[in-house]
Gaussian input, Z-matrix of N, CA and C with variables (Angstrom, degrees):
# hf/3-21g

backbone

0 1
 N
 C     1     B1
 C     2     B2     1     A1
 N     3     B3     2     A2     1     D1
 C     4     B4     3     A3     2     D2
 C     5     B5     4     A4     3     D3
 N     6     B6     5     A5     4     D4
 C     7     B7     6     A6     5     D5
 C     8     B8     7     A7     6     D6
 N     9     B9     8     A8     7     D7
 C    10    B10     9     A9     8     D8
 C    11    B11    10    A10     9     D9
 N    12    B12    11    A11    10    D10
 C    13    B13    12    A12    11    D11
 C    14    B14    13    A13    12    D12
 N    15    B15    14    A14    13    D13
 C    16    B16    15    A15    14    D14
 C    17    B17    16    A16    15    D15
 N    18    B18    17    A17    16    D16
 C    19    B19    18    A18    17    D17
 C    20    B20    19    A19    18    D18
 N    21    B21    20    A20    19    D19
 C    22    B22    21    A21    20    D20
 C    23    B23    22    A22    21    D21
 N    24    B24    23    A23    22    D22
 C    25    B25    24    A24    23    D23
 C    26    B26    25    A25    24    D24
 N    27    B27    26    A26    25    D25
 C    28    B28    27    A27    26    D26
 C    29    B29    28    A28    27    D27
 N    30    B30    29    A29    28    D28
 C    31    B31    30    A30    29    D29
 C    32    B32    31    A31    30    D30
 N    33    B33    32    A32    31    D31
 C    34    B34    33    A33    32    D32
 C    35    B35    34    A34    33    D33
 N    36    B36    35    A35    34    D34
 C    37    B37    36    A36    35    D35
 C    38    B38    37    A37    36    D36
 N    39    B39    38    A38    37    D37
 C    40    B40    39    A39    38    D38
 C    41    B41    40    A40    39    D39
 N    42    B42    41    A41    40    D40
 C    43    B43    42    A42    41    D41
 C    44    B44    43    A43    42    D42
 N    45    B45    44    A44    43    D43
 C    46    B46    45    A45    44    D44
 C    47    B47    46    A46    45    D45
 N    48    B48    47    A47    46    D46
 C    49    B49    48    A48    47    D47
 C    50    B50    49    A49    48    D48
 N    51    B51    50    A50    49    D49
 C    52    B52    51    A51    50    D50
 C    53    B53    52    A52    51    D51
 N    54    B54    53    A53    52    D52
 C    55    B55    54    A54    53    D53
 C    56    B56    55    A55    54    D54
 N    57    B57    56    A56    55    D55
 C    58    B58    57    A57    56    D56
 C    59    B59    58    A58    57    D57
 N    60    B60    59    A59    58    D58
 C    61    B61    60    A60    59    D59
 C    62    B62    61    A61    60    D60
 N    63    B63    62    A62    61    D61
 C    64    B64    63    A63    62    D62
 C    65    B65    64    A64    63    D63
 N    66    B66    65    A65    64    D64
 C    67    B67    66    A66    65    D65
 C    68    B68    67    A67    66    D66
 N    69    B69    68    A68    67    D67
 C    70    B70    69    A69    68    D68
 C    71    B71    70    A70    69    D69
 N    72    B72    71    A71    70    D70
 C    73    B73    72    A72    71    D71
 C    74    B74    73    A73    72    D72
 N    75    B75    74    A74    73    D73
 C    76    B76    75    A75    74    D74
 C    77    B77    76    A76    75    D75
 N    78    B78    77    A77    76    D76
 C    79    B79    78    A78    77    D77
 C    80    B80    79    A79    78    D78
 N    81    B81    80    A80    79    D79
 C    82    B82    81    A81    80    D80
 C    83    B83    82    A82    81    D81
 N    84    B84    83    A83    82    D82
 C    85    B85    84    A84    83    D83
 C    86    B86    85    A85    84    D84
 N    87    B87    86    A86    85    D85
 C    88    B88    87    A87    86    D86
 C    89    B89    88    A88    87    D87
 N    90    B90    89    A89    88    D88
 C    91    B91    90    A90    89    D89
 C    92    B92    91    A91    90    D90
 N    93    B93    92    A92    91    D91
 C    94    B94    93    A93    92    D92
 C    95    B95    94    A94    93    D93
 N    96    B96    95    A95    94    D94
 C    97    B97    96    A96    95    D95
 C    98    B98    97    A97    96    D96
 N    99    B99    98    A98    97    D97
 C   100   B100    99    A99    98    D98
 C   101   B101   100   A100    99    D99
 N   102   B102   101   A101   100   D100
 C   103   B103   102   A102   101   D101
 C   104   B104   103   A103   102   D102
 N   105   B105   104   A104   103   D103
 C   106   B106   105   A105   104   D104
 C   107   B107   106   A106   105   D105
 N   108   B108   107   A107   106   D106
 C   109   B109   108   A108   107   D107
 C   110   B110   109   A109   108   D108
 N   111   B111   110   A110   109   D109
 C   112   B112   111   A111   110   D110
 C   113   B113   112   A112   111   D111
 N   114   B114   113   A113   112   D112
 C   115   B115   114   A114   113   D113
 C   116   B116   115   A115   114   D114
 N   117   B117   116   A116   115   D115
 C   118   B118   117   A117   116   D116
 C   119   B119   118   A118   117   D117
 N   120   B120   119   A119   118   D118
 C   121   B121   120   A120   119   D119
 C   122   B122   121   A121   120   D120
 N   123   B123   122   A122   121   D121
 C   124   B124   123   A123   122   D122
 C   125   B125   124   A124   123   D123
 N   126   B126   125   A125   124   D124
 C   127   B127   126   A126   125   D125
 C   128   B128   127   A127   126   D126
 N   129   B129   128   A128   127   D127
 C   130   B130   129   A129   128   D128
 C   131   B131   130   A130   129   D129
 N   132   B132   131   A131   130   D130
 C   133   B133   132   A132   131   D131
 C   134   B134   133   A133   132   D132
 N   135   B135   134   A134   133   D133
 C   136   B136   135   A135   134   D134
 C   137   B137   136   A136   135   D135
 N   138   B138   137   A137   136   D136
 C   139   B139   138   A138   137   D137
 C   140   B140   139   A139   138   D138
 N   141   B141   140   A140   139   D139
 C   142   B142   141   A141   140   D140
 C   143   B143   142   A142   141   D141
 N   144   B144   143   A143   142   D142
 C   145   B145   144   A144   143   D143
 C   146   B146   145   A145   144   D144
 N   147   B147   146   A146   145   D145
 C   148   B148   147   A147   146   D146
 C   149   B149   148   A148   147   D147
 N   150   B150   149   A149   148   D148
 C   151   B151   150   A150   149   D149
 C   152   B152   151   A151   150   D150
 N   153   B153   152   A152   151   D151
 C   154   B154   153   A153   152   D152
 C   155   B155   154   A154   153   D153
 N   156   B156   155   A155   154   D154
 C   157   B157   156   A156   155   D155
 C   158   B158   157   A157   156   D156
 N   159   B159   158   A158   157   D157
 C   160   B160   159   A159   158   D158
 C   161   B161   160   A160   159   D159
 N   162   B162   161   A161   160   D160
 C   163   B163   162   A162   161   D161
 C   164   B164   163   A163   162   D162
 N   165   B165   164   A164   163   D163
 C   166   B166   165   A165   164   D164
 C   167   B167   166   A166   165   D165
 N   168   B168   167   A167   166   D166
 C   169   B169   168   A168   167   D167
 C   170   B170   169   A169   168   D168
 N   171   B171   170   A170   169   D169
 C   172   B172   171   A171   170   D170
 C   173   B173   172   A172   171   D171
 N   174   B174   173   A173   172   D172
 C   175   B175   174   A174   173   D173
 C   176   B176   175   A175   174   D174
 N   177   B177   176   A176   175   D175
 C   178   B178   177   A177   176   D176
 C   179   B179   178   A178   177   D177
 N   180   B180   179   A179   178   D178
 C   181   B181   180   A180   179   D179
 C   182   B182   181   A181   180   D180
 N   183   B183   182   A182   181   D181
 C   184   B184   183   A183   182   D182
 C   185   B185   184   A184   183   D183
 N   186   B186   185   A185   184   D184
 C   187   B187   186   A186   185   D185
 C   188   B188   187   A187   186   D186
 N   189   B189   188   A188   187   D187
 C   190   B190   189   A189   188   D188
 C   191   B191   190   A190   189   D189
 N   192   B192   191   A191   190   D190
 C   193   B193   192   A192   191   D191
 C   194   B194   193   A193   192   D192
 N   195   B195   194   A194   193   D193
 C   196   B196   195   A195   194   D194
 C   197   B197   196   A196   195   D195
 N   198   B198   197   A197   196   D196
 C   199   B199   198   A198   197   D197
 C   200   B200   199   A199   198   D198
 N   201   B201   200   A200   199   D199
 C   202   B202   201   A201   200   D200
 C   203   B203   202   A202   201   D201
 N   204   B204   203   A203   202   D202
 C   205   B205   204   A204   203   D203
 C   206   B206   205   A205   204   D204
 N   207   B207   206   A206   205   D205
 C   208   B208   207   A207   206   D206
 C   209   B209   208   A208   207   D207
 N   210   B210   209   A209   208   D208
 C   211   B211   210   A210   209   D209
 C   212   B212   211   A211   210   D210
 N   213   B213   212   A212   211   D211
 C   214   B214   213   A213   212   D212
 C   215   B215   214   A214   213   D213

   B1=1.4543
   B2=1.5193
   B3=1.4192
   B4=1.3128
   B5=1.4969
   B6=1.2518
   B7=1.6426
   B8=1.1846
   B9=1.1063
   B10=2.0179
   B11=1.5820
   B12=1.5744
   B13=1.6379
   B14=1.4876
   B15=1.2309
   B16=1.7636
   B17=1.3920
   B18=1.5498
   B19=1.4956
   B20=1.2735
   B21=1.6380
   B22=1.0227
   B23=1.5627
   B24=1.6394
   B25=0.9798
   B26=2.0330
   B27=1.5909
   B28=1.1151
   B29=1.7131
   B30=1.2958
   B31=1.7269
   B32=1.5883
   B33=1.4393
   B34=1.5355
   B35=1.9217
   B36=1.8587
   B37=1.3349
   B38=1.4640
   B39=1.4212
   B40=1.3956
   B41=1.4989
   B42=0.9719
   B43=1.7255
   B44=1.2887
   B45=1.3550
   B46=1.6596
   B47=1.6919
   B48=1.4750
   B49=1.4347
   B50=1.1159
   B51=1.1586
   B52=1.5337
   B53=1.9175
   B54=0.8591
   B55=1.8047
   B56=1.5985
   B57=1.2106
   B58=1.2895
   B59=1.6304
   B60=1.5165
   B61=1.3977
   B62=1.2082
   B63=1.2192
   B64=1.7317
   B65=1.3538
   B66=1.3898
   B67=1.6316
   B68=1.7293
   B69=1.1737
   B70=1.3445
   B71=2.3281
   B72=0.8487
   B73=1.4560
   B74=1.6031
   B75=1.0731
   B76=2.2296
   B77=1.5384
   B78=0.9806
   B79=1.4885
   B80=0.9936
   B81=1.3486
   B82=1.5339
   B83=1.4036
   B84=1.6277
   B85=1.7331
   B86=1.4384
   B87=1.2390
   B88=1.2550
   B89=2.1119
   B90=0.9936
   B91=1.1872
   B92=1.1354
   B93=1.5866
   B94=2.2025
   B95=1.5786
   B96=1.4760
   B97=1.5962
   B98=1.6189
   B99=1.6745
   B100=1.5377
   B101=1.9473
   B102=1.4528
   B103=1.2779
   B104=1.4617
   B105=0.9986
   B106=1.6846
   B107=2.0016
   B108=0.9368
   B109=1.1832
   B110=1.6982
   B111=1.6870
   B112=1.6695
   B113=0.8517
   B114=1.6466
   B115=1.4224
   B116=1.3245
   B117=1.4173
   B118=1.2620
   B119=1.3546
   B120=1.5892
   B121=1.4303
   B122=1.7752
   B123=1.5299
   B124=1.4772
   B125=1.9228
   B126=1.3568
   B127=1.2253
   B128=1.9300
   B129=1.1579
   B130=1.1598
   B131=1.9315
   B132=1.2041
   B133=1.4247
   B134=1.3826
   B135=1.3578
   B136=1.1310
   B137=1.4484
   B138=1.1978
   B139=1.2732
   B140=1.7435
   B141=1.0295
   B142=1.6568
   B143=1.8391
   B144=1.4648
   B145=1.7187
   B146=1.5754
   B147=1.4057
   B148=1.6072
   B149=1.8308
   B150=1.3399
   B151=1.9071
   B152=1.3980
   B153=0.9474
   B154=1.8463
   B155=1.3058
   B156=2.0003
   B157=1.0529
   B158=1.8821
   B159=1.4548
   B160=1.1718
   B161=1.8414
   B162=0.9815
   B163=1.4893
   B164=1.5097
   B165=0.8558
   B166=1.5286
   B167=1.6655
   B168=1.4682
   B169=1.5313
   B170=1.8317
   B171=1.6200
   B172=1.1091
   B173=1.4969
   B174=1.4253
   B175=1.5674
   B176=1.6175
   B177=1.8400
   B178=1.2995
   B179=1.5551
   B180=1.4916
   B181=1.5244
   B182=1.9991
   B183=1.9787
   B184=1.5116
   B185=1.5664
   B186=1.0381
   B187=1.7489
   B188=1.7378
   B189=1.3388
   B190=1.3262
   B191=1.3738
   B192=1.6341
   B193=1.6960
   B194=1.4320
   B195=1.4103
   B196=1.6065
   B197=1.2496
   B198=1.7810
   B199=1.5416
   B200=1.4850
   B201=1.5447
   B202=1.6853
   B203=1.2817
   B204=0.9968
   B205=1.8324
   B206=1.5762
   B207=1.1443
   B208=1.2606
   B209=1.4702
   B210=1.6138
   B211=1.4005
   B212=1.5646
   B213=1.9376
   B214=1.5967
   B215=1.1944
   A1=108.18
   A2=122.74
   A3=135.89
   A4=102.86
   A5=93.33
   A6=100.41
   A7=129.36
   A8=112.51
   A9=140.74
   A10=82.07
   A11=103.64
   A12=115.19
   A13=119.61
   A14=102.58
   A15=101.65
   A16=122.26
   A17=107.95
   A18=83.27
   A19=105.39
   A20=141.29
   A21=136.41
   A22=123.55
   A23=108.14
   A24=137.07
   A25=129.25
   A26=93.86
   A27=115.48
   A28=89.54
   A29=123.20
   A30=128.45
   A31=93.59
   A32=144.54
   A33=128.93
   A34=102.05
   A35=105.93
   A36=94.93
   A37=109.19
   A38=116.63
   A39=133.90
   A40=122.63
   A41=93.67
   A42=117.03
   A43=113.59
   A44=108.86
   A45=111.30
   A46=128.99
   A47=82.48
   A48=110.29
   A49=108.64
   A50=146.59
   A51=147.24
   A52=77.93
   A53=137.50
   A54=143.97
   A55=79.55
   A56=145.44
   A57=129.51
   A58=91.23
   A59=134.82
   A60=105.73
   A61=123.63
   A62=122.71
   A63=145.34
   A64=78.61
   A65=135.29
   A66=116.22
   A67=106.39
   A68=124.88
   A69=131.62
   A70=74.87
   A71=116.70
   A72=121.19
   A73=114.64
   A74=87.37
   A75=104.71
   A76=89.79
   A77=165.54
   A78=167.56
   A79=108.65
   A80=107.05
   A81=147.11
   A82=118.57
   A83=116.43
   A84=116.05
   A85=109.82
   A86=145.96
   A87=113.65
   A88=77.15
   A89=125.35
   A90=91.25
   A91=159.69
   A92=99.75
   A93=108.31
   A94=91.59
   A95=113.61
   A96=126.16
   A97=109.23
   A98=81.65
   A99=110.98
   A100=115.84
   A101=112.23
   A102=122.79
   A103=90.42
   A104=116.39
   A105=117.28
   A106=84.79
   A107=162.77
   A108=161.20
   A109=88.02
   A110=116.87
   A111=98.26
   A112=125.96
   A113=120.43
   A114=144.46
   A115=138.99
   A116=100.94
   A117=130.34
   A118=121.28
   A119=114.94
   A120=117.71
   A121=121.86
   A122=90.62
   A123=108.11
   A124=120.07
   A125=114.81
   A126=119.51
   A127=128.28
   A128=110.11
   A129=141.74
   A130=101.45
   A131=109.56
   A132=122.75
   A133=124.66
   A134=115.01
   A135=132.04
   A136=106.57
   A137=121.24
   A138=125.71
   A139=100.95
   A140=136.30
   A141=148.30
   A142=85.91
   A143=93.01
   A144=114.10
   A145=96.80
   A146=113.63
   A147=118.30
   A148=80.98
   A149=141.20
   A150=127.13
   A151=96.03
   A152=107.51
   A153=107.35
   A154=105.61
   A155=112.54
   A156=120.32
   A157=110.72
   A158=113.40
   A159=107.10
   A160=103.61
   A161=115.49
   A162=118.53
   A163=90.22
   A164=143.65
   A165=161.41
   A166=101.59
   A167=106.90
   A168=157.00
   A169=85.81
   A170=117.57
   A171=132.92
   A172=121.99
   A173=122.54
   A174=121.52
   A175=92.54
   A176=115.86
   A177=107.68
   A178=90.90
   A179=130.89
   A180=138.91
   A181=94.08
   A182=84.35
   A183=84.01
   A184=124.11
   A185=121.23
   A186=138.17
   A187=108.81
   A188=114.69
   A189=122.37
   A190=110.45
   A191=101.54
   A192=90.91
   A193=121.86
   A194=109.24
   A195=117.82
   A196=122.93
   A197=90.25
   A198=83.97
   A199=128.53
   A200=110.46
   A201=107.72
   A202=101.57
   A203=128.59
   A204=132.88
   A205=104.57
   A206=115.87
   A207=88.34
   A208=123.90
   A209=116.45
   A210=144.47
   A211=101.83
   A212=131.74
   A213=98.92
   A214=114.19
   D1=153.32
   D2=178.65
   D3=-64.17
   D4=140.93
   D5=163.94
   D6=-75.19
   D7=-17.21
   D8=-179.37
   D9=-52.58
   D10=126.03
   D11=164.19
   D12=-75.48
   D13=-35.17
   D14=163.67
   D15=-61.44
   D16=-32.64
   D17=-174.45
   D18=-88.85
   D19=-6.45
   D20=-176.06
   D21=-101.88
   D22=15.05
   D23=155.09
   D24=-93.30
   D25=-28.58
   D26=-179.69
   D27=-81.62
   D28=-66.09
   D29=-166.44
   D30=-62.08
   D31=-7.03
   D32=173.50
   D33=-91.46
   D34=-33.00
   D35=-175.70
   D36=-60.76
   D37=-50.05
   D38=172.75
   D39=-15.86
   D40=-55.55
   D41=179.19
   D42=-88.09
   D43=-21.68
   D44=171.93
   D45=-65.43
   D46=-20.64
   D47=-177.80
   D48=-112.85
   D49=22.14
   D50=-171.47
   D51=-138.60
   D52=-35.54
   D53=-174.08
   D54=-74.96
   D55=-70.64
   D56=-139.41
   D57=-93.23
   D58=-24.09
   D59=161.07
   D60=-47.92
   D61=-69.49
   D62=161.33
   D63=-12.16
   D64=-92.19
   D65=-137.77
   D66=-57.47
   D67=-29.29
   D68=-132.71
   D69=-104.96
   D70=-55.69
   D71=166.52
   D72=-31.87
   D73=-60.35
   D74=-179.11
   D75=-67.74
   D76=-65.75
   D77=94.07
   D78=78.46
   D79=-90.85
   D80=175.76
   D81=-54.31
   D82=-49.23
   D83=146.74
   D84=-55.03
   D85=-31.57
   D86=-135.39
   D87=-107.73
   D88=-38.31
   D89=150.49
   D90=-35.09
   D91=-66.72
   D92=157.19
   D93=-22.30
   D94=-78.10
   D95=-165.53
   D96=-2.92
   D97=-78.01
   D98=-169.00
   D99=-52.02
   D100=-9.60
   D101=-154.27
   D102=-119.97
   D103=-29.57
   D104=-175.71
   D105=-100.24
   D106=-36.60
   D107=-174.01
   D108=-59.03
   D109=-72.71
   D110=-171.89
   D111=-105.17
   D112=49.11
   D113=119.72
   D114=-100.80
   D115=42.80
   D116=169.81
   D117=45.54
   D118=13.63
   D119=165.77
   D120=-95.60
   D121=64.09
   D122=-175.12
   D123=-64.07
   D124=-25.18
   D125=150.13
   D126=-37.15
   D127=-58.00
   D128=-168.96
   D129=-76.16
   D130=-54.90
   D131=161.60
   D132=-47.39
   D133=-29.20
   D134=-177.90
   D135=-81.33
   D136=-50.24
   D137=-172.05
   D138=-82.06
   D139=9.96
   D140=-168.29
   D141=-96.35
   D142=-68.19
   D143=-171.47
   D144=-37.32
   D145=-66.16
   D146=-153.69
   D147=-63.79
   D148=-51.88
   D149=178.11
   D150=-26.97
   D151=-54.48
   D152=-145.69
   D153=-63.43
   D154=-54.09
   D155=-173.87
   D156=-52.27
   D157=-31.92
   D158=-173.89
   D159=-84.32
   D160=0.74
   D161=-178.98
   D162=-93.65
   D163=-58.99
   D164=-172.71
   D165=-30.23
   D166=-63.51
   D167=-158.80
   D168=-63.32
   D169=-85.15
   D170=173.35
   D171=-38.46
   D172=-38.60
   D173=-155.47
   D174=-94.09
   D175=-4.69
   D176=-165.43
   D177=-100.52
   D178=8.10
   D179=-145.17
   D180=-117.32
   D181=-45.11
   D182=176.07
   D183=-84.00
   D184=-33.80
   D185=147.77
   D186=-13.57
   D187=-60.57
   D188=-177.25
   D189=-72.46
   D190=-50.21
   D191=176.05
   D192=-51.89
   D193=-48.22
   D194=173.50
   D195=-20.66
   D196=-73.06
   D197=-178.08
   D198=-86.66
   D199=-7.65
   D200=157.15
   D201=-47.76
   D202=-78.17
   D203=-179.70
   D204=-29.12
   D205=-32.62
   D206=-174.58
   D207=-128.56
   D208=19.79
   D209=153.83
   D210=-86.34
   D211=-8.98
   D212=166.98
   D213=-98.21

């Protein structure tokens, strides 16, 4: 990565906002989830859960990058 503080301020906002899609994404499934859970398409729900968990998984991947980016 560039040493330029702008751009490594610009590449933390970037991601800051790609972090708050992700939450708002996991969100938005975990509703469906909840809606397909009490309509008894608990199969399908299941596989919603394992999205999330991998959204879960990821947003904790971009979190770290963030603030590496923005502790150099």
């Amino acid at each position: 990565m560039s040493n330029n503080p702008d751009a490594k301020i610009a590449t933390a906002d970037a991601l800051t906002l790609l972090l708050h899609n992700q939450h708002a994404i996991c969100a938005a499934i975990e509703e469906i989830t909840k809606w397909l859970s009490e309509n008894g398409v608990g199969s399908v729900a299941a596989n919603a859960i394992t999205a999330m968990e991998t959204l879960d998984t990821n947003a904790q991947g971009i979190r770290d990058a963030i603030i590496r980016i923005r502790q150099s």
